[in-house]
C-alpha positions as CSV (number, residue, x, y, z in Angstrom):
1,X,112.1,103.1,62.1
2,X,112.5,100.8,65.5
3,X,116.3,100.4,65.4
4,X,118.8,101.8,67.2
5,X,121.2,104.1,64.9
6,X,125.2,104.9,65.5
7,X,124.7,108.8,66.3
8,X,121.3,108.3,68.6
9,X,122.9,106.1,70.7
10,X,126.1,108.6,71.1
11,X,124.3,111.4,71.9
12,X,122.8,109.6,74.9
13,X,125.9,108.2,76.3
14,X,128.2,110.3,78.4
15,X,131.5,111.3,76.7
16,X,134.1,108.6,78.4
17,X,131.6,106.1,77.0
18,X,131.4,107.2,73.7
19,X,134.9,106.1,72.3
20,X,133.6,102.0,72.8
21,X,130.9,102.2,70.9
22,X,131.3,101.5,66.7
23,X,129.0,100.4,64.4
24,X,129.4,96.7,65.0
25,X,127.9,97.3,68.7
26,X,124.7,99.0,67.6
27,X,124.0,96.3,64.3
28,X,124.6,93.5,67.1
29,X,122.0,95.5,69.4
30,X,119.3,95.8,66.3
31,X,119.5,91.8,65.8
32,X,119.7,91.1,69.3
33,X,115.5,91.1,69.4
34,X,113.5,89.9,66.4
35,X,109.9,91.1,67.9
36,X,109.5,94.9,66.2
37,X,107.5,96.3,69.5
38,X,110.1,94.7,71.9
39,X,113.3,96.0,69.5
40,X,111.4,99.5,70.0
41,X,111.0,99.6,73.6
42,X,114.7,98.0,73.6
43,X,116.3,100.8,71.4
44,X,114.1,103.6,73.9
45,X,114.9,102.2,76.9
46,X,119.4,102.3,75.8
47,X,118.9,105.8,74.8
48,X,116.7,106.9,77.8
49,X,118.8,105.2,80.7
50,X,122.2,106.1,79.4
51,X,123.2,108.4,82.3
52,X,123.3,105.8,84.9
53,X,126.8,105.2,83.0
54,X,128.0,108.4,84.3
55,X,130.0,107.1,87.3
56,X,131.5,104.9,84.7
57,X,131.7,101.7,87.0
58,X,129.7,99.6,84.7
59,X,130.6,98.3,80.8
60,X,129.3,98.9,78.4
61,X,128.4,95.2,77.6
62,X,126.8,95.0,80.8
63,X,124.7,97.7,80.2
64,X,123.2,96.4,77.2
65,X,122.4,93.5,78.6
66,X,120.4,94.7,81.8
67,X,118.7,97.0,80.0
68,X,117.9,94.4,77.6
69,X,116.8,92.0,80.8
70,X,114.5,95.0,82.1
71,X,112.7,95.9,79.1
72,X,111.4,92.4,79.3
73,X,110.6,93.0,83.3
74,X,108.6,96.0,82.0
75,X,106.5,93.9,79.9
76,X,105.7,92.1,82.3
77,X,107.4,88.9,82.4
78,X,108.3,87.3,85.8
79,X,112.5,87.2,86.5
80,X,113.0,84.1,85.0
81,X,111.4,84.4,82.0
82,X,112.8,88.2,81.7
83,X,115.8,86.1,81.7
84,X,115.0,83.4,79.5
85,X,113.9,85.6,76.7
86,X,117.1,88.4,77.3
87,X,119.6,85.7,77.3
88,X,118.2,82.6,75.6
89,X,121.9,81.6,74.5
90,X,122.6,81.3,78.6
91,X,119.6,79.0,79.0
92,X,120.8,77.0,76.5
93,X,124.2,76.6,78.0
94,X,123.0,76.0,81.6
95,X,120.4,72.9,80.4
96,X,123.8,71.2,78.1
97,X,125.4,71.5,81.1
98,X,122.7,69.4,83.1
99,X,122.0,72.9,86.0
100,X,119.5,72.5,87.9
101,X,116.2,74.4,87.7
102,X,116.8,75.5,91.5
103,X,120.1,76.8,90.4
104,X,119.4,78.8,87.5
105,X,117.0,80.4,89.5
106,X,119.8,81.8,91.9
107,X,121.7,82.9,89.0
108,X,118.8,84.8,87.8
109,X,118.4,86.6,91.8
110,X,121.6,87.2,91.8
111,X,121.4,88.9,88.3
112,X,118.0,90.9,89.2
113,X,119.8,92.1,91.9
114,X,122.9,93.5,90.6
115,X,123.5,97.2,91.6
116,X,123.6,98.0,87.2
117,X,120.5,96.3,87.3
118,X,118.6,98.2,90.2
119,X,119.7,101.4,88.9
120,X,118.3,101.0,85.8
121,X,114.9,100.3,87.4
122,X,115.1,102.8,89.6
123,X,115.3,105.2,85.9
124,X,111.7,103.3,85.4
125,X,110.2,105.4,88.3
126,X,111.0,108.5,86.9
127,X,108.6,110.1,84.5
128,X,109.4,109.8,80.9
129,X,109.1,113.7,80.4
130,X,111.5,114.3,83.0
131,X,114.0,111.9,81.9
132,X,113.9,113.3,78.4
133,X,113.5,117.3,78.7
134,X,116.9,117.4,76.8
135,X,114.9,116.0,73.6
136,X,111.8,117.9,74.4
137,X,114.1,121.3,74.1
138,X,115.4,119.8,70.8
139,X,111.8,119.3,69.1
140,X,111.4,122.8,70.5
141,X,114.1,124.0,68.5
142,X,113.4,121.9,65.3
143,X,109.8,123.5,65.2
144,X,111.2,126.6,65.6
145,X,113.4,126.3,62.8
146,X,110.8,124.8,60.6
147,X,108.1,127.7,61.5
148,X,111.2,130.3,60.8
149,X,113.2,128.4,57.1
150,X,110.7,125.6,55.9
151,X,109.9,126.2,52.0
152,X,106.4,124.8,52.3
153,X,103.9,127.1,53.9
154,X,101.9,124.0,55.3
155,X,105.1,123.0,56.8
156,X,105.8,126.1,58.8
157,X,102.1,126.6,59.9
158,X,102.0,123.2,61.4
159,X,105.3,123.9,63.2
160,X,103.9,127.5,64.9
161,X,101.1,125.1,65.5
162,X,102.8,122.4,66.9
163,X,105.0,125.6,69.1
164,X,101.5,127.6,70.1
165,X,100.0,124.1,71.2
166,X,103.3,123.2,74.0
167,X,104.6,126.8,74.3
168,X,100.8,128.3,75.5
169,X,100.5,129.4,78.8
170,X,98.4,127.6,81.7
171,X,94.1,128.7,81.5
172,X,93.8,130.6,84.8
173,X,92.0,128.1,87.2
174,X,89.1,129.8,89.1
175,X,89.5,129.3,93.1
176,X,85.9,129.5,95.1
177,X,86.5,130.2,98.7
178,X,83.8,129.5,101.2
179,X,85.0,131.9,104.3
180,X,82.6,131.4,107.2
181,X,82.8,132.9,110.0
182,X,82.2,130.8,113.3
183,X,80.6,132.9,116.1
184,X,82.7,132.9,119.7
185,X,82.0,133.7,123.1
186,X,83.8,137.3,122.5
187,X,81.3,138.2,119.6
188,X,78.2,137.6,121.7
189,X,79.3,139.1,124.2
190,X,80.1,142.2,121.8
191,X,76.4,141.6,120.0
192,X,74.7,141.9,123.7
193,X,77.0,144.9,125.3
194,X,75.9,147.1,122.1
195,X,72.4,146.2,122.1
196,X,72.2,147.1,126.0
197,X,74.4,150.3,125.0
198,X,71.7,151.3,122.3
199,X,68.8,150.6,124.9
200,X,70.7,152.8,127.4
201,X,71.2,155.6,125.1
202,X,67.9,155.4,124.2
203,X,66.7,155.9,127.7
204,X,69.0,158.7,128.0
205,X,68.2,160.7,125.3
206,X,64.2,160.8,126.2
207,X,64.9,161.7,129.7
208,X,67.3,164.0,128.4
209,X,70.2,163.0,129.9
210,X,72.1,163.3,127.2
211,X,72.7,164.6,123.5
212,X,73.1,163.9,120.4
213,X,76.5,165.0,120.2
214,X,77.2,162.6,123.5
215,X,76.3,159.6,122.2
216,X,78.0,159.9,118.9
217,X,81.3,159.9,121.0
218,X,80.2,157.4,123.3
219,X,83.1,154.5,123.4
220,X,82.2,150.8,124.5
221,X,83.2,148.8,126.7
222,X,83.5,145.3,127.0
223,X,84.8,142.9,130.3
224,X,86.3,139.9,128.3
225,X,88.4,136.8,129.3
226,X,91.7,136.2,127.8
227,X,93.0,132.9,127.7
228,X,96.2,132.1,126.7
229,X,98.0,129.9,124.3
């Protein structure tokens, strides 16, 4: 089903716009576009952009027709024939009325730049998923309650199905770190004064100079630079 119903398109608007909008509105919206796919993306794009209506600046009116006008820039037709196709009754009116080409091209600007316009692209930038989490929360909810009251068995194992597959937490990614150690000046200098220190208390200990015991509590000493930083 690709058109747009009375209650789908309430839920989206915000409340002070909700009062203006009757049946009549939404049957003129669902034969405002003949092409099925376009009427779909139409329908999506009312109920997914809605909000920007929340400063309640704009009518009504005018939003369905910029939305209307940028779900044909999003299928990639150029301004004017976003234009041309949203508002063919317009283009009809401006070539009776002998406009010039020039001119109905600065209408069409001056339309694509519109603040109710821009806004709504703006909306276009933002992730679908983000946009919609409201709905994503309500399939949540109708799976739930499908998996908890549905008669049919099959129904309710395809909706704890459906709830494992979205609701399952991340897989555990595996991090390989590489830690190398990069030799200094100060850990040379350590490697050399032990190595003399061994050979010293080598020395020592033939000659008998000194003991076991002694060199076991030997400390170590090292002259080192310190630079600061």
């Amino acid at each position: 089903m690709d058109t747009l119903t009375l209650d789908q398109f309430k839920q989206a608007l915000p409340a002070h716009v909700k009062k203006n909008v009757n049946q009549a509105i939404i049957d003129n919206v669902n034969t405002l576009i003949s092409e099925p796919e376009m009427r779909e993306a139409y329908r999506d794009n009312l109920i997914s952009y809605a909000h920007v209506l929340k400063n309640g600046k704009f009518k009504l009116s005018n939003y369905l027709d910029a939305v209307r006008y940028v779900s044909y820039k999003l299928m990639g037709n150029t301004n004017i024939d976003s234009y041309s196709k949203a508002f063919p009754e317009k283009i009809t009116k401006f070539q009776k009325q002998g406009v010039a080409s020039k001119d109905i091209a600065s209408y069409v600007t001056a339309f694509n730049k519109s603040k109710l316009v821009n806004l709504i692209l703006e909306q276009t930038l933002v992730p679908s998923w983000v946009l919609n989490q409201d709905l994503y929360q309500k399939a949540l909810n109708t799976q739930a309650d499908l998996m908890l009251s549905a008669r049919s068995e099959k129904v309710r194992s395809d909706a704890a199905n459906s709830l494992l597959t979205h609701l399952k937490q991340p897989e555990t990614q595996k991090i390989e770190l590489d830690i190398g150690m990069k030799e200094d000046s100060s850990i040379n200098a350590l490697r050399a004064s032990t190595m003399e220190l061994v050979a010293q208390q080598k020395m020592m200990l033939k000659a008998g100079a000194m003991h076991a015991q002694e060199v076991a509590h030997s400390k170590l000493i090292i002259d080192a630079e310190f630079k600061e930083v």
